[in-house]
KOLBA-79232 format. One record per residue: residue in one letter; x, y, z of N, C-alpha, C in turn. Coordinates in pm, whole numbers, padded with zeros to 5 digits, always signed. Layout:
// KOLBA-79232
AXYZXYZXYZ/...
// end
This chain:
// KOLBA-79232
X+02873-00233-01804+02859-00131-01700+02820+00005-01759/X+02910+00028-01879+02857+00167-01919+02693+00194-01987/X+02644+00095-02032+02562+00047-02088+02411+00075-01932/X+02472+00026-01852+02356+00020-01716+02374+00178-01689/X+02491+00228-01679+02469+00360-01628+02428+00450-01737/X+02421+00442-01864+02355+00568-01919+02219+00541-01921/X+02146+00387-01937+02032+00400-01877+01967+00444-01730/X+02064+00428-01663+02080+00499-01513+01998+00629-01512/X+02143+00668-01575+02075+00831-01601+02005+00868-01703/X+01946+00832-01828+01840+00830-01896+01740+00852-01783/X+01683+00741-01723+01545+00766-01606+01584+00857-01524/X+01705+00826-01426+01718+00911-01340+01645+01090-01441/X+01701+01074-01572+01700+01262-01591+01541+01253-01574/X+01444+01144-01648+01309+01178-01742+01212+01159-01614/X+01282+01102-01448+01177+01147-01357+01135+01223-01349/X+01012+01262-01282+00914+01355-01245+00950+01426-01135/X+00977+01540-01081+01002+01568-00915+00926+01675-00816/X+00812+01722-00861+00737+01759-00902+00625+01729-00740/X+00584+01604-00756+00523+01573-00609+00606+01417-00605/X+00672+01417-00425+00700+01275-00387+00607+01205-00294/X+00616+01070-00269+00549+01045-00175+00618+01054-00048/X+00510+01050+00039+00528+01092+00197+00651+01020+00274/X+00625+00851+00233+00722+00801+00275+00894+00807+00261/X+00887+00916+00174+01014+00944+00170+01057+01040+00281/X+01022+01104+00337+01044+01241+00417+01068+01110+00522/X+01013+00968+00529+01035+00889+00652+01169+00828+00659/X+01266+00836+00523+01373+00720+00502+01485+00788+00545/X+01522+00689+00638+01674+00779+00678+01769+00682+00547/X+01803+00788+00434+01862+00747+00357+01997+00775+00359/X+02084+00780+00538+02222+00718+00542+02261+00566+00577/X+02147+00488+00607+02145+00358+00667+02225+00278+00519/X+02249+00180+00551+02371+00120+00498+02265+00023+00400/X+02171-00059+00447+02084-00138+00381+01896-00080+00364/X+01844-00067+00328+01694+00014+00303+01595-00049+00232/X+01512-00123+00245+01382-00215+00167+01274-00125+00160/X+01254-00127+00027+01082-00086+00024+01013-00165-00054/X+00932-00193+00022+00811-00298-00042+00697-00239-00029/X+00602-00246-00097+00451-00193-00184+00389-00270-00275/X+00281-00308-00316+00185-00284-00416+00253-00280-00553/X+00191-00337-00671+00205-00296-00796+00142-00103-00801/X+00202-00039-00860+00182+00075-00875+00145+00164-00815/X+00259+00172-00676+00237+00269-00604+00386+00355-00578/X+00415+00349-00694+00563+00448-00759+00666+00409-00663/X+00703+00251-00666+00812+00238-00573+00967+00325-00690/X+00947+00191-00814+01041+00291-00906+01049+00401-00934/X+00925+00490-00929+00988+00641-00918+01018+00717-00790/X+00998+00672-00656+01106+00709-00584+01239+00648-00563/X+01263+00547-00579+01425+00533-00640+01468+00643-00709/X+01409+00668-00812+01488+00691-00926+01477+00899-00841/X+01374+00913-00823+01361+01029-00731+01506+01128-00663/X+01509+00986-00504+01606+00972-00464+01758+01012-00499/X+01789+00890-00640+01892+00925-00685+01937+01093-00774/X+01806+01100-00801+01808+01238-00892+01843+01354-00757/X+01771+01374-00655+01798+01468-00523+01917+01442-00452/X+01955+01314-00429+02080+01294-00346+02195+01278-00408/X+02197+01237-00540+02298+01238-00598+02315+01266-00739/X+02206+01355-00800+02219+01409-00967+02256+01314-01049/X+02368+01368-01090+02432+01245-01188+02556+01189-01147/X+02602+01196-01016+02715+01179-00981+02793+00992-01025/X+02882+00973-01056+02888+00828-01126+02902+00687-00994/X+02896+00746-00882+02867+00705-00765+02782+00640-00748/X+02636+00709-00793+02574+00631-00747+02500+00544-00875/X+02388+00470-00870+02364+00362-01003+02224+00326-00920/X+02089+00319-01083+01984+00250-01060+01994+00157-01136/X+01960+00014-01105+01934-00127-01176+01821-00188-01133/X+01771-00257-01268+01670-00338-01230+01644-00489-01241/X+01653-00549-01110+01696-00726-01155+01589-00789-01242/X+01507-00749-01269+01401-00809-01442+01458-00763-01551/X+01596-00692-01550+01640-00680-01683+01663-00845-01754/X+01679-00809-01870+01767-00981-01912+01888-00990-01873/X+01972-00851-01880+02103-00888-01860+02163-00953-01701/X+02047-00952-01630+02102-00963-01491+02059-01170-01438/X+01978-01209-01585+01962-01364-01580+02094-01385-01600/X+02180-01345-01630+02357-01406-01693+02409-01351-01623/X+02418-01231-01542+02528-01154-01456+02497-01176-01321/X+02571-01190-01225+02514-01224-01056+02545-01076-00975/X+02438-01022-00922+02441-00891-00876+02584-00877-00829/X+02660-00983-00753+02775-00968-00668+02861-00919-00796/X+02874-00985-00887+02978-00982-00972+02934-00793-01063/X+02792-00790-01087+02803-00616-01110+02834-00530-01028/X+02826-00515-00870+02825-00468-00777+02964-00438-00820/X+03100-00588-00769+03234-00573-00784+03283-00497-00856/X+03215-00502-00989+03279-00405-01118+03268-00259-01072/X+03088-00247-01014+03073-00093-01025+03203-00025-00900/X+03151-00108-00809+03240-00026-00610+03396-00046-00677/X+03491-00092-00761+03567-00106-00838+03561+00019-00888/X+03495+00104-00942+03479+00262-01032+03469+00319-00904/X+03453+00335-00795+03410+00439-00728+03261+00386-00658/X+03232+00293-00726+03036+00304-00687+03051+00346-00534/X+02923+00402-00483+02923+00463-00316+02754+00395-00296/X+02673+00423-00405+02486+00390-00411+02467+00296-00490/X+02365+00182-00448+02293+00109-00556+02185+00094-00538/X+02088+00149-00640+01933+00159-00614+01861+00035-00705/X+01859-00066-00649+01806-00211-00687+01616-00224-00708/X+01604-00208-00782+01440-00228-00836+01413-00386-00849/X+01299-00443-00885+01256-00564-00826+01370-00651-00834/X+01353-00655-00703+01476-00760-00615+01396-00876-00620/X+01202-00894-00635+01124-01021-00627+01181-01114-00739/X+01208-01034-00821+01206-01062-00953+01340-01157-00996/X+01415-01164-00898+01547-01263-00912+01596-01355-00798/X+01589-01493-00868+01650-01585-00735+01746-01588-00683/X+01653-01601-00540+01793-01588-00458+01834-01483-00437/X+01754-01356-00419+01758-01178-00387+01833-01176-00260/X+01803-01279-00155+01807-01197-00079+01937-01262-00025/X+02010-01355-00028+02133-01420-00067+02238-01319-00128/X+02223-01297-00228+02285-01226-00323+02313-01059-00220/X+02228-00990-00200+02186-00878-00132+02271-00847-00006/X+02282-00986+00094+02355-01008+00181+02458-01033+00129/X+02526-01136+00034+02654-01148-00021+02692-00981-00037/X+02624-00905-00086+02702-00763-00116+02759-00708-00015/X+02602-00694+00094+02631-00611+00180+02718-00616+00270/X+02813-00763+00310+02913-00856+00339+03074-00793+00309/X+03045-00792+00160+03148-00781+00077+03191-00665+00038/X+03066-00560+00085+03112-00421+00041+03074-00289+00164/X+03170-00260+00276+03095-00248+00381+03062-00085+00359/X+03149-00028+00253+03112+00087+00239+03008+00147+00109/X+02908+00020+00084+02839+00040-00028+02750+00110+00034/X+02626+00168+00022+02512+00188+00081+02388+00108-00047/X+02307+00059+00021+02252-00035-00092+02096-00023-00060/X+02000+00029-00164+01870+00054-00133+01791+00016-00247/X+01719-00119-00198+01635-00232-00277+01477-00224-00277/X+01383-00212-00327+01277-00219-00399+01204-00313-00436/X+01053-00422-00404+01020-00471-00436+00849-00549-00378/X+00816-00610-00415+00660-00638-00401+00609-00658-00258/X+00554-00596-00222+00467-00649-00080+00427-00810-00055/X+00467-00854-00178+00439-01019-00133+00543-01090-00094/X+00695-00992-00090+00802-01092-00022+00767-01100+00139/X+00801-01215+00185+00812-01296+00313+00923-01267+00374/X+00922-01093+00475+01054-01044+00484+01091-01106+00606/X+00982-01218+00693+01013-01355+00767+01087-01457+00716/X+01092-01525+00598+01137-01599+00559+01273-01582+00500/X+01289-01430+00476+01467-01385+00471+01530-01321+00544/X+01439-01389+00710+01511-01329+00826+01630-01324+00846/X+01710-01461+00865+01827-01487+00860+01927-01401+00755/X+01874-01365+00640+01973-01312+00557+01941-01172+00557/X+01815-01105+00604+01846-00955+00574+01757-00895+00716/X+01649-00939+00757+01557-00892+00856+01639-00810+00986/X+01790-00843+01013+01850-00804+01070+01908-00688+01053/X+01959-00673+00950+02041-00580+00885+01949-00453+00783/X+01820-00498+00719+01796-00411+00645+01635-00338+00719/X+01610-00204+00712+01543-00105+00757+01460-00100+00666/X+01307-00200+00686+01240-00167+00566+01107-00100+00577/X+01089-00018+00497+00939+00083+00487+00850+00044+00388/X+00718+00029+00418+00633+00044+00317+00574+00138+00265/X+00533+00135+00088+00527+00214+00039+00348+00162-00030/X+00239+00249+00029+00159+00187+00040+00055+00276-00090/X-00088+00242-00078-00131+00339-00218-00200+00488-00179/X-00179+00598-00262-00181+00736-00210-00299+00758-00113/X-00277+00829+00002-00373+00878+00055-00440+00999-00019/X-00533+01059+00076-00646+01176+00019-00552+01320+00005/X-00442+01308+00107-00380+01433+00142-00261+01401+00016/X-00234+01297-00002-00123+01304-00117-00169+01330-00230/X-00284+01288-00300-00383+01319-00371-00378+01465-00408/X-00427+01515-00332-00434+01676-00328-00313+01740-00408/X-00238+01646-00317-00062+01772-00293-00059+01725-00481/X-00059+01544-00553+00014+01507-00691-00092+01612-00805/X-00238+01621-00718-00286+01693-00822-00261+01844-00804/X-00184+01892-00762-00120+02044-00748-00260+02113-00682/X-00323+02056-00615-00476+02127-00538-00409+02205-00430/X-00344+02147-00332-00319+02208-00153-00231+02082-00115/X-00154+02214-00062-00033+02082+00047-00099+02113+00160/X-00132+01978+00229-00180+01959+00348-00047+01847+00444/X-00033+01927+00602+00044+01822+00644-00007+01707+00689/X+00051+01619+00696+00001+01456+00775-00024+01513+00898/X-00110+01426+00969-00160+01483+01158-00227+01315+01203/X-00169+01301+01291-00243+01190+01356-00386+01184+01397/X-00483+01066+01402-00568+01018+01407-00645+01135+01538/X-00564+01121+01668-00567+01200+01764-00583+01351+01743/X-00470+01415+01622-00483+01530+01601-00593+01595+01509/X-00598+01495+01439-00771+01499+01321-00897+01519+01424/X-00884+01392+01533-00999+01441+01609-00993+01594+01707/X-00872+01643+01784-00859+01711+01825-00856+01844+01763/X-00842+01845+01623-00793+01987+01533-00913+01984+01432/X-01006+01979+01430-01119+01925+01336-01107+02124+01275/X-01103+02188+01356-01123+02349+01294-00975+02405+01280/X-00889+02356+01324-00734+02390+01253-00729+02335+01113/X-00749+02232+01130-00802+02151+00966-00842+02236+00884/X-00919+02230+00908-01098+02337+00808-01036+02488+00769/X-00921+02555+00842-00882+02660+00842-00769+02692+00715/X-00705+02592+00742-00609+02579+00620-00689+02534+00500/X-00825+02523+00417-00842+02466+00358-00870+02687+00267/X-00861+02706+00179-00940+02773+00143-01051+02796+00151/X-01115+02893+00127-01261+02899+00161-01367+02861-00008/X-01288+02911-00117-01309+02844-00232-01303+02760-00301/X-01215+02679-00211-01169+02490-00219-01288+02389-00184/X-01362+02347-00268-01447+02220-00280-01397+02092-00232/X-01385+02035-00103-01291+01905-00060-01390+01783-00092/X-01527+01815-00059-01628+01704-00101-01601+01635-00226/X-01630+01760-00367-01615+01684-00472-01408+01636-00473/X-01346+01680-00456-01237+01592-00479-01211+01493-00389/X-01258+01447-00291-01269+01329-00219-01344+01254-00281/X-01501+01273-00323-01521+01183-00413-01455+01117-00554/X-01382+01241-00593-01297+01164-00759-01209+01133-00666/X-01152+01111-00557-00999+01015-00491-01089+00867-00455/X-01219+00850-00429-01253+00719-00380-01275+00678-00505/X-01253+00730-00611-01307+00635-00741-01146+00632-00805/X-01053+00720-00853-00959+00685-00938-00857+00739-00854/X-00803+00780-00716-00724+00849-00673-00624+00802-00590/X-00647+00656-00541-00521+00594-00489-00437+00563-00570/X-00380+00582-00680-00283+00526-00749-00226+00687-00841/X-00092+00670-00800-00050+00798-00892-00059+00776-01039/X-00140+00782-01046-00176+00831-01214-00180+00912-01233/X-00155+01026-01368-00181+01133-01367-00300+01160-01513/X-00393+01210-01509-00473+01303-01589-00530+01185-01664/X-00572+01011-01638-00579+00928-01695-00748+00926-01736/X-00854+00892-01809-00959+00875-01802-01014+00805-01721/X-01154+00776-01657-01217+00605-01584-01138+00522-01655/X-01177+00481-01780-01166+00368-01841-00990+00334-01824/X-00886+00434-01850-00798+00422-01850-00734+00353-01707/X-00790+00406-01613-00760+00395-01458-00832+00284-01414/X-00929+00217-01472-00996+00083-01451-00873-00051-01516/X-00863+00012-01619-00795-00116-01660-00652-00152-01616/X-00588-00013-01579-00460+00007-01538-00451-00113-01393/X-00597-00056-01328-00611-00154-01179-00617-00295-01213/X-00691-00290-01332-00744-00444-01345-00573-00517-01418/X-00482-00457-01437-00395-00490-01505-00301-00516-01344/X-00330-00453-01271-00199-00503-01128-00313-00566-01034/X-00366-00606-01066-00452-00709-00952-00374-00885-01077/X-00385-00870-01158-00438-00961-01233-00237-00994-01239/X-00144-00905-01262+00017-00892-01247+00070-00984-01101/X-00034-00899-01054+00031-00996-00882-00002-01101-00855/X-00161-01158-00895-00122-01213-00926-00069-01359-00998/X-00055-01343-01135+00038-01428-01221+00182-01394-01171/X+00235-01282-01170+00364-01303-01136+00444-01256-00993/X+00348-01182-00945+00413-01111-00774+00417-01278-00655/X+00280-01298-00659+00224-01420-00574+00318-01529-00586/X+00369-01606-00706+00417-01711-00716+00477-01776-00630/X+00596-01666-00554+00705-01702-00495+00669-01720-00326/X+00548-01683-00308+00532-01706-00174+00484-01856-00108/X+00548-01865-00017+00546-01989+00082+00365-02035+00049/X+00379-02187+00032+00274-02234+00058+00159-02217-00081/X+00219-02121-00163+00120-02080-00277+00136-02168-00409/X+00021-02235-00460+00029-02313-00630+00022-02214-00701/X+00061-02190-00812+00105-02102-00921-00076-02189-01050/X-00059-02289-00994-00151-02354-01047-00352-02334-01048/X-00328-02255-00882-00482-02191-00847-00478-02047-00916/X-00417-02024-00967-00413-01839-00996-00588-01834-01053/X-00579-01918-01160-00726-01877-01205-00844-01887-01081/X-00800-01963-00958-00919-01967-00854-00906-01819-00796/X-00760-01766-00755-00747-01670-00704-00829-01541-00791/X-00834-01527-00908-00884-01478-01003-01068-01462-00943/X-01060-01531-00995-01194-01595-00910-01270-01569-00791/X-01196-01533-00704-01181-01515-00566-01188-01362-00575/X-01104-01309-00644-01143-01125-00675-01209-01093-00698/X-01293-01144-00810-01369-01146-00899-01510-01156-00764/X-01540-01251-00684-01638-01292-00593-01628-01143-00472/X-01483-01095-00471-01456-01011-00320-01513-00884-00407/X-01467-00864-00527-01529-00699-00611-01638-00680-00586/X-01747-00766-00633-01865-00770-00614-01962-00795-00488/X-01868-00820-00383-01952-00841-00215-01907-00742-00134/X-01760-00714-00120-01702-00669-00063-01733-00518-00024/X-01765-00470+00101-01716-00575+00225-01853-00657+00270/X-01762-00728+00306-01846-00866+00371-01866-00941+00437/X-01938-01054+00519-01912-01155+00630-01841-01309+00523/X-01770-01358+00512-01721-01433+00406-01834-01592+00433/X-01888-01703+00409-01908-01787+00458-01815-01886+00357/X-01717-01913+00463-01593-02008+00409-01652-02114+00303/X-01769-02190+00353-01790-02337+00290-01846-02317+00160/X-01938-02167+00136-01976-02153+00031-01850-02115-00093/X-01801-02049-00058-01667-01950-00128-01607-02110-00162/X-01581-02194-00071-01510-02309-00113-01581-02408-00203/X-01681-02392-00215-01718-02480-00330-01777-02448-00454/X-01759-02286-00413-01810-02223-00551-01682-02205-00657/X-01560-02225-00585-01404-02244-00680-01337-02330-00653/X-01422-02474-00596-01353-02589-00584-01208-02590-00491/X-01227-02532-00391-01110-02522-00338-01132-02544-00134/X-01005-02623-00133-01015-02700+00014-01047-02517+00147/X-01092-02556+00214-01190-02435+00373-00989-02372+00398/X-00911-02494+00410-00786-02453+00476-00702-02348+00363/X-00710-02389+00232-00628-02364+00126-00678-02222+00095/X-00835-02176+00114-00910-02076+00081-00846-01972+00173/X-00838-02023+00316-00762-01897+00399-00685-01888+00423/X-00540-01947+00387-00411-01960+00337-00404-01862+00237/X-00517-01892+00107-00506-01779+00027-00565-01658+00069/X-00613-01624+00133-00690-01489+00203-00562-01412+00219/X-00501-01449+00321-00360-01421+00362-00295-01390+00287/X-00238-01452+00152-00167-01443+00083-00222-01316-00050/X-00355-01302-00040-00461-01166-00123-00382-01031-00003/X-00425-01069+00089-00393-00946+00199-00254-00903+00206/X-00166-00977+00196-00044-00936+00187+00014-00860+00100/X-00060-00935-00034-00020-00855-00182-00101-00708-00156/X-00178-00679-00081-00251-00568-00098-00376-00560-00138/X-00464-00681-00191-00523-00664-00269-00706-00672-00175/X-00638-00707-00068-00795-00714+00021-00696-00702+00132/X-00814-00675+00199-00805-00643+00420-00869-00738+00474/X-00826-00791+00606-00916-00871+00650-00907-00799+00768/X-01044-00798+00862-01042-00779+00956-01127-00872+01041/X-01096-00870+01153-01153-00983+01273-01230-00941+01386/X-01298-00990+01457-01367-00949+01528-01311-00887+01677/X-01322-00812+01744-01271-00784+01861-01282-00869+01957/X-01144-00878+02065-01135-00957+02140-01125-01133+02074/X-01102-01094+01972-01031-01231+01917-00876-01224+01908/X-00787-01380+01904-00625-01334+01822-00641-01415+01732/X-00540-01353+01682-00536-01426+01545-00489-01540+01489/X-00533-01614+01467-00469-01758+01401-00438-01774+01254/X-00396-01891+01253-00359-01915+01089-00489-01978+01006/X-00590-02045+01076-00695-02106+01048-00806-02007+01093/X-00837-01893+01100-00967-01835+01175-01003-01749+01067/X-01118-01792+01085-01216-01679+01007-01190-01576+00965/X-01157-01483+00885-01218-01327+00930-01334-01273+00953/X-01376-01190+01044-01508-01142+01007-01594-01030+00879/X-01489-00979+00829-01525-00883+00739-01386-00938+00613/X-01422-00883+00507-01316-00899+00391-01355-00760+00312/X-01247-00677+00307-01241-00550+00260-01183-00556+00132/X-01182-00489+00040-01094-00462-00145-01009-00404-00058/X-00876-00382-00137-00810-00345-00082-00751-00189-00058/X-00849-00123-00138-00838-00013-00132-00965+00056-00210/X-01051+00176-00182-01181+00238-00250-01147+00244-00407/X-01034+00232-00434-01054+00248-00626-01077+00076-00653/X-01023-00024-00605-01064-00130-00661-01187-00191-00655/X-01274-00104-00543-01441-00146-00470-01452-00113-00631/X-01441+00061-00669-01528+00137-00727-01520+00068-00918/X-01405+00047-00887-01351+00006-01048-01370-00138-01120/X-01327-00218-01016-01364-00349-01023-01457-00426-01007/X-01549-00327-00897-01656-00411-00881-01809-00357-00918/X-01844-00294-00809-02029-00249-00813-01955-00076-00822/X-02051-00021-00967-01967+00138-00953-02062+00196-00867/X-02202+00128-00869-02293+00169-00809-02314+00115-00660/X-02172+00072-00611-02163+00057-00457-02279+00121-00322/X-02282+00062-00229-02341+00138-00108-02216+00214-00046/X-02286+00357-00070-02175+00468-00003-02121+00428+00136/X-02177+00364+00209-02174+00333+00374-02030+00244+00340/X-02047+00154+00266-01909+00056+00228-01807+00084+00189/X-01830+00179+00100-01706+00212-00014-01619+00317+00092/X-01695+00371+00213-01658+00463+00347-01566+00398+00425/X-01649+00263+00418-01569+00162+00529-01435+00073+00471/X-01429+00095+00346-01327+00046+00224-01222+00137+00225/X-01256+00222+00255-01170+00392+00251-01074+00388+00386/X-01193+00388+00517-01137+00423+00646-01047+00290+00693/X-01077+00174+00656-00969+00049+00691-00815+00048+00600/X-00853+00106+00493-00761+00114+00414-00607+00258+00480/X-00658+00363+00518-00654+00456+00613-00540+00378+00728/X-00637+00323+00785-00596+00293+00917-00493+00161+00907/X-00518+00116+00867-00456-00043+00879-00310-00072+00881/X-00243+00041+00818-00095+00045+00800-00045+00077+00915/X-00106+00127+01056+00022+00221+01152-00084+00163+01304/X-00227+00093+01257-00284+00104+01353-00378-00038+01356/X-00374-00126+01457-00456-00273+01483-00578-00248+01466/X-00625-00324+01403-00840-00288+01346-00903-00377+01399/X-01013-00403+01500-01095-00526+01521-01261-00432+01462/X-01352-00534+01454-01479-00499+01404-01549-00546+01550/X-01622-00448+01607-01682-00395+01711-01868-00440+01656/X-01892-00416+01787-02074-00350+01730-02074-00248+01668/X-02241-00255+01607-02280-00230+01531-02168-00128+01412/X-02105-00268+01386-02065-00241+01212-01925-00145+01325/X-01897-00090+01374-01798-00003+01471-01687-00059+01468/X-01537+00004+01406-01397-00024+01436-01317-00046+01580/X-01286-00113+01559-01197-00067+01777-01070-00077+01695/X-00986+00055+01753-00856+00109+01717-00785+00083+01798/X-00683+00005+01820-00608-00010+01895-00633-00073+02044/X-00745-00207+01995-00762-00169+02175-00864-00092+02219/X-00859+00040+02206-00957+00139+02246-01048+00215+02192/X-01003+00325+02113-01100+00421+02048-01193+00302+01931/X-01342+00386+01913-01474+00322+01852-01443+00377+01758/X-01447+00363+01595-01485+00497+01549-01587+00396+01469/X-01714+00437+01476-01885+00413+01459-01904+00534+01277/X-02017+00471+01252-02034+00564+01115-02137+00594+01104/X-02196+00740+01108-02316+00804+01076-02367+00762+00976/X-02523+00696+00972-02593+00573+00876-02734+00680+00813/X-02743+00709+00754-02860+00819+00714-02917+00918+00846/X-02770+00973+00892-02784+01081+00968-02870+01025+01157/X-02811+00869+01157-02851+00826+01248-02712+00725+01290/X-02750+00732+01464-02586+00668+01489-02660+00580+01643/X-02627+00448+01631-02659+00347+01721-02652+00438+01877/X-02738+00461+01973-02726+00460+02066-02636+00424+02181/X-02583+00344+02175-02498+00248+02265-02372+00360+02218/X-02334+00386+02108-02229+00398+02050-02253+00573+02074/X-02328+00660+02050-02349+00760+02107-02335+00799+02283/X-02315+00733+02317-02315+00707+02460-02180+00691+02465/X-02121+00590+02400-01982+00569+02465-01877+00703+02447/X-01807+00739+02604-01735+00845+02599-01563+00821+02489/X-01532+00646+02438-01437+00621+02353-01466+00622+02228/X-01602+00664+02142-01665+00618+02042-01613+00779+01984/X-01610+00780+01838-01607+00839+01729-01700+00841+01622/X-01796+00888+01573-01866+00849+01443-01804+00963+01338/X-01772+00961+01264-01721+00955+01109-01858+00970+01020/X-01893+01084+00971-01983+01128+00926-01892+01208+00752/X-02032+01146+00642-02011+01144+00505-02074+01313+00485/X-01995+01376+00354-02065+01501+00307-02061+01596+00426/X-01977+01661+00496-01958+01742+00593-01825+01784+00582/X-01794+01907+00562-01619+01936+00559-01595+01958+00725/X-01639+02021+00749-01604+02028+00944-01684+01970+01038/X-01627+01889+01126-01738+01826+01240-01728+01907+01348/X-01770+01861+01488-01699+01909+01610-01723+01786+01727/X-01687+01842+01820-01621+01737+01911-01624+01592+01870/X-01756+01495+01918-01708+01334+01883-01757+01327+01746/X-01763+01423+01643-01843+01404+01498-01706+01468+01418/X-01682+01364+01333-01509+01415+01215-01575+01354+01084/X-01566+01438+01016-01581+01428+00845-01525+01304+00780/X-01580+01224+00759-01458+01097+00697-01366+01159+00616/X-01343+01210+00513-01245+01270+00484-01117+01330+00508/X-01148+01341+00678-01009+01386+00721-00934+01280+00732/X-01002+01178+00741-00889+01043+00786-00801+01047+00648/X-00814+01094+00520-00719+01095+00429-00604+01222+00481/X-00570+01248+00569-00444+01347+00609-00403+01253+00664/X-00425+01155+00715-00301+01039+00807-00194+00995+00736/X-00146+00967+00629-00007+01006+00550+00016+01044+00430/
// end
């Protein structure tokens, strides 16, 4: 025990605090049970460790652990838990929970056994927080922690704190926006260095450094994130590999299932089983056509990277700007808001709003016409009425 807590506070001291992410201002961190799941490297462990540093310093109360230690293959969380809430413990900030069998068993055994613990767990976007309905879906309040937007960007590189504003308020505030920006503040060029190295908190890293870093958590999730999910061989990884490798270089795209399936030897059903299982980890988007639902067997119509640094890094650096836009704005949207693919190339948001994309300063007719349509126009810091800068869509969190 003493041994876990001076590493405790070792990290807890050597965090950063400096810039957090957004999703923290979202966590009601009196709730009794708290999940965050994310992405390889989108600083789930350093807001834990954050957390504990703001809410509770060094108080001996509270405790960060991480179940990929070795010591926790021989010790059963219940039985460290007992020892610590035994001292006083009040917090336990649990880092990959993927990472040990039987998490979510164990997790519930605590939360059971210790009603005055408060217990806040950490771990991969590829857990199946369906499949540990029964043991936690009830009880635990979970947030995702997804990869930086344009506005967080700003704030980690000490540029401008900008607040979050809804989709609605971006279109409605296009010159409240523009107002808060300085007038000596360049947003073009730093939107462009955020679509190439800027979703991932890195700090001050080179290309090369920030390429490989990506190519190192695509390639992590997965050999070791993916494994554990329903329905997945540990045995296709190299197809899945494969499969990235094919989405870097097309993406985005119309997929044609039969080809993709015989270019990695792999069954039409098993291919979009794995789609699903890419999308979940984060690592691609799928989107479908409007006025479709969704099945377990259906197509997608488009297949997105899963975010503009892996288009730019992984795949073509010399991308079509129109894509790497549309790589950007799904990525944007997809977390808080339903995406279907409309005409001509056009999003439908929810049901309703278009938002259409200015194509060499030309925008489909039909779509100019419609009084629900939006076009999203590149290289412009201020629009006005139905015309918004793509760029603003990076203030949505």
């Amino acid at each position: 025990m003493e041994q876990k807590r001076i590493k405790s506070n070792h990290l807890t001291a050597s965090v950063p605090t400096q810039f957090s992410r957004s999703v923290t201002i979202d966590i009601d961190w009196k709730l009794r049970l708290i999940g965050l799941l994310g992405p390889r490297g989108t600083g789930k462990t350093t807001l834990l460790l954050q957390a504990i540093k703001q809410l509770h310093g060094f108080d001996p109360r509270a405790i960060y652990i991480n179940l990929n230690d070795l010591y926790f293959a021989g010790c059963k969380l219940n039985s460290f838990v007992g020892k610590f809430c035994s001292m006083g413990g009040e917090h336990i900030f649990i880092d990959n929970v993927h990472k040990h069998p039987n998490w979510s068993n164990e997790i519930k055994l605590v939360y059971e056994t210790y009603p005055n613990l408060r217990i806040v767990f950490a771990g991969s976007s590829t857990i199946d927080m369906l499949k540990h309905f029964a043991n936690l879906s009830q009880r635990a309040t979970i947030y995702q922690v997804n990869n930086l937007s344009f506005r967080e960007y700003l704030s980690m590189q000490g540029i401008i704190n900008l607040e979050r504003i809804s989709l609605d308020g971006i279109i409605q505030n296009q010159s409240d926006i523009n107002n808060e920006i300085p007038s000596d503040l360049k947003i073009l060029p730093l939107f462009d260095k955020y679509l190439t190295q800027g979703a991932y908190p890195i700090q001050n890293n080179s290309y090369e450094e920030v390429k490989q870093t990506i190519e190192s958590y695509v390639i992590n999730t997965i050999e070791l994130d993916m494994v554990n999910m329903e329905g997945y061989d540990s045995r296709n990884g190299f197809k899945l590999k494969q499969l990235m490798g094919i989405f870097a270089q097309n993406a985005p795209f119309k997929p044609n299932l039969v080809s993709i399936s015989n270019t990695i030897n792999l069954h039409r059903n098993t291919l979009i089983g794995y789609l699903f299982h890419l999308e979940k980890a984060k690592l691609i988007n799928l989107i479908y056509p409007a006025g479709s639902a969704i099945s377990i067997l259906q197509k997608p119509e488009r297949i997105f990277m899963g975010n503009p640094n892996m288009s730019m890094l992984l795949g073509n650096s010399q991308q079509n700007r129109s894509d790497l836009l549309r790589t950007f704005v799904v990525n944007q949207l997809l977390s808080a808001h339903e995406l279907r693919l409309s005409q001509y190339e056009s999003i439908k948001v929810d049901g309703q709003m278009l938002l259409g994309f200015e194509t060499n300063k030309r925008i489909p007719k039909k779509l100019r016409e419609n009084p629900n349509a939006i076009t999203l126009v590149d290289n412009i810091e201020i629009g006005s009425n139905q015309r918004v800068p793509v760029w603003m869509l990076g203030l949505l969190h």
